[in-house]
Steps between C-alpha positions, in 0.01 A plus 500: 500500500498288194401214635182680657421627119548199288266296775241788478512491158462128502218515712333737268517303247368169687216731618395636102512120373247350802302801376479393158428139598220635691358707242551241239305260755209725566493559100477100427229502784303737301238416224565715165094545350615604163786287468695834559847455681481640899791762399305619156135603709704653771700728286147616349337590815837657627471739172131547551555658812742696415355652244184590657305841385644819690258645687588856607295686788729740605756581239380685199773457215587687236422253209205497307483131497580441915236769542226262350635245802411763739221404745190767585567656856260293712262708683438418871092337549279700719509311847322801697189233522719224624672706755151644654354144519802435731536774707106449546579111629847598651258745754306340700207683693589609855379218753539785793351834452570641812801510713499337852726646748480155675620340174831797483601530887750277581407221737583490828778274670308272698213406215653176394405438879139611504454314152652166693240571819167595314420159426504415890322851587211395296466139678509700829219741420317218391552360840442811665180550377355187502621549922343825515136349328534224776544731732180665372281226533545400824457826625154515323435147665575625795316808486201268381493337792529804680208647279258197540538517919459907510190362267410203697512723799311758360219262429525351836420867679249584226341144626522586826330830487149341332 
């Protein structure tokens, strides 16, 4: 076990002096701008901020000269105008007034099927009624010429008769 200490403490000891070369280093790297030593300034601003002003918010103390360190209780700002303005643009207006039952009923097993199939329906019934128009006209042609002979016969008697 003694072994195991004295190499620790070796190590340690190793370790703190490449710290100090480092430091030393990064000190040399430095520019001074008063001609100050490194170690002088940093000692200064280490006691600066240590010494900072007490501010006390929460504790009131008992000493007439710590009480004149106290800070005013802060009083909270009105935000009742700020909250409004966004619950006004957090609510949108309703896009649908009413409720469709259409919309709410679920849909029925087989609808992925008729959405799949509409687009071919409608190119049949396109089909099917231009068919049925065809069929249209040639009936009227035919009952055209049917029309011009009852006509044309017609005529012929009336022709006949004089």
């Amino acid at each position: 076990m003694e072994l195991g200490k004295g190499s620790l403490q070796e190590e340690a000891l190793k370790r703190k002096e490449r710290l100090k070369a480092l430091r030393n280093k990064q000190l040399q790297n430095r520019d001074p701008e008063d001609g100050e030593p490194e170690n002088k300034r940093s000692l200064e601003e280490i006691e600066e901020v240590k010494h900072r002003e007490l501010k006390l918010r929460n504790y009131t103390p008992e000493d007439e000269e710590l009480r004149e360190r106290q800070v005013p209780k802060a009083k909270p700002a009105s935000v009742e105008e700020k909250v409004r303005d966004q619950l006004e643009a957090a609510n949108p207006e309703p896009v649908i007034e009413e409720v469709d039952l259409a919309n709410l009923a679920p849909r029925k097993p087989d609808w992925d099927l008729k959405r799949d199939v509409a687009k071919k329906l409608e190119k049949l019934e396109k089909r099917t009624q231009r068919a049925i128009a065809e069929l249209i006209r040639d009936r009227l042609k035919g009952s055209e010429d049917d029309l011009a002979a009852a006509v044309g016969a017609v005529r012929g008697d009336e022709g006949d008769s004089d």
